[in-house]
C-alpha positions in Angstrom: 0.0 0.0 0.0 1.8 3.5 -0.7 2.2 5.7 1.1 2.0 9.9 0.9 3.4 12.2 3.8 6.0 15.2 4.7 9.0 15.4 6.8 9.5 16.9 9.5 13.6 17.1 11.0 13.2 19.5 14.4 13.0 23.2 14.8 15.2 23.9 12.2 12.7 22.3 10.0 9.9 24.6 8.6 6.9 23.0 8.3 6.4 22.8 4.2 3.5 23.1 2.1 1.7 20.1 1.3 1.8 20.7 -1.9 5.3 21.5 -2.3 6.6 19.7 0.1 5.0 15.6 -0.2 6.4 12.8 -0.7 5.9 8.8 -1.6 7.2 5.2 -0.5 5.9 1.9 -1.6 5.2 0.8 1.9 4.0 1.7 5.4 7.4 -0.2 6.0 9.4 1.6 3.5 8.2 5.0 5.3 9.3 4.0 8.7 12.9 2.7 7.2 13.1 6.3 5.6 12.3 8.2 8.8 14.9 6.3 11.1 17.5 6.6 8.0 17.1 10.2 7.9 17.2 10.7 11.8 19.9 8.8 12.2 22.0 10.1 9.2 24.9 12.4 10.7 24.3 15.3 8.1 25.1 12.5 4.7 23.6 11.5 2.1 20.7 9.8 2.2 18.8 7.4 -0.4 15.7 6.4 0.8 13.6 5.4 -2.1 10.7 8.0 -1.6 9.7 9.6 -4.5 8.4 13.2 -5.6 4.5 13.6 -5.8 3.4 16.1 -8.8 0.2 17.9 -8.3 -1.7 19.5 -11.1 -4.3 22.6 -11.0 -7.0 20.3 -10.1 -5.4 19.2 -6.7 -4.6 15.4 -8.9 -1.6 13.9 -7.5 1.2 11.3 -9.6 3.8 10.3 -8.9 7.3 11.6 -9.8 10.9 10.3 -9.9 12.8 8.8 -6.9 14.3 11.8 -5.3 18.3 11.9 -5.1 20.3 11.3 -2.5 19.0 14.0 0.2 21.4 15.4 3.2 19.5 16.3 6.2 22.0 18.4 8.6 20.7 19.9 11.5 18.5 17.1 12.8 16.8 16.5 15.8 16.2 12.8 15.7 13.7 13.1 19.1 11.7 15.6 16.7 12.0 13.5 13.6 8.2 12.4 12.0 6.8 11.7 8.8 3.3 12.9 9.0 1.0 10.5 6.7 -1.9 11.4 4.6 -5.0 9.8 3.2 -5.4 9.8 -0.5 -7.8 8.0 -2.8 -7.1 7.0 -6.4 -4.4 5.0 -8.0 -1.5 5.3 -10.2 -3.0 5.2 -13.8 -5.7 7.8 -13.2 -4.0 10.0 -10.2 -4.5 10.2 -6.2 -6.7 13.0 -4.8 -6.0 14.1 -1.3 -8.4 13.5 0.8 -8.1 15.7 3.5 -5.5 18.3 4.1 -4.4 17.5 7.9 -2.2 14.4 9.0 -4.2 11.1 9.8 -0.7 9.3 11.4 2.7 10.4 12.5 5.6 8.4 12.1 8.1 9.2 15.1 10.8 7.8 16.9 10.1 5.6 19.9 12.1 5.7 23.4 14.3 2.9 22.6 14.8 3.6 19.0 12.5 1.9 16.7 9.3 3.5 14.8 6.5 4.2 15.8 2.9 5.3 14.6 0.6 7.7 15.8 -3.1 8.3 14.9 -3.9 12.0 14.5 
C-alpha cells in the first residue's frame, strides 16, 4: 500500500507546504525505514527510495521520480516524523488528497524503533 506524507527534521525544519513539500514510498514499512535513516544520518547522504509527488491545478496527484540522494544536517532525531496522509485513487488515473491534515505520524520511539501515531 503506498504511502504519501511530509517530513519533518526538528525546529530547524519549517513546516512545508503540502503541496510543495510531499512525498511517496511503496510501503508503510518503506516509510518508517526512511524516517529512522534520515534521523539517524549524521548530516550525509541519504537514499531512501521516496519519490516526488506532482500535483496539477486540479489538486490530482502522480507520482514523480525517486528523489536523489537528500542530506538532512541539523536534525533533531527526538523531533523527527513523517506525517502521513489519506489519499484515494491509483497510479494510472491520479490520487486525490483526501483531507489536508495528518491522519498518522511516524516518530521515533524511546528505545529507537518506529512508531505510529493516529492523528
Amino acid at each position: 500500500m503506498r504511502v504519501f506524507g511530509t517530513f519533518e527534521g526538528g525546529p530547524h525544519y519549517a513546516v512545508g507546504d503540502l503541496f510543495t513539500e510531499m512525498e511517496t514510498w511503496a510501503s508503510l514499512a518503506d516509510a518508517k525505514r526512511a524516517l529512522w535513516l534520515r534521523a539517524f544520518s549524521g548530516g550525509r547522504v541519504v537514499r531512501d527510495g521516496s519519490r516526488v509527488v506532482d500535483f496539477d491545478e486540479h489538486g490530482l496527484a502522480t507520482i514523480g521520480n525517486e528523489n536523489g540522494g537528500t542530506c538532512f544536517p541539523a536534525l533533531v532525531p527526538e523531533k523527527c516524523r513523517i506525517l502521513l496522509y489519506g489519499f484515494s485513487g491509483n497510479a494510472k488515473r491520479g490520487f486525490l488528497l483526501a483531507a489536508d491534515y495528518p491522519i498518522a505520524a511516524l516518530s521515533l520511539g524511546p528505545r529507537g524503533g518506529v512508531r505510529r501515531d493516529y492523528c
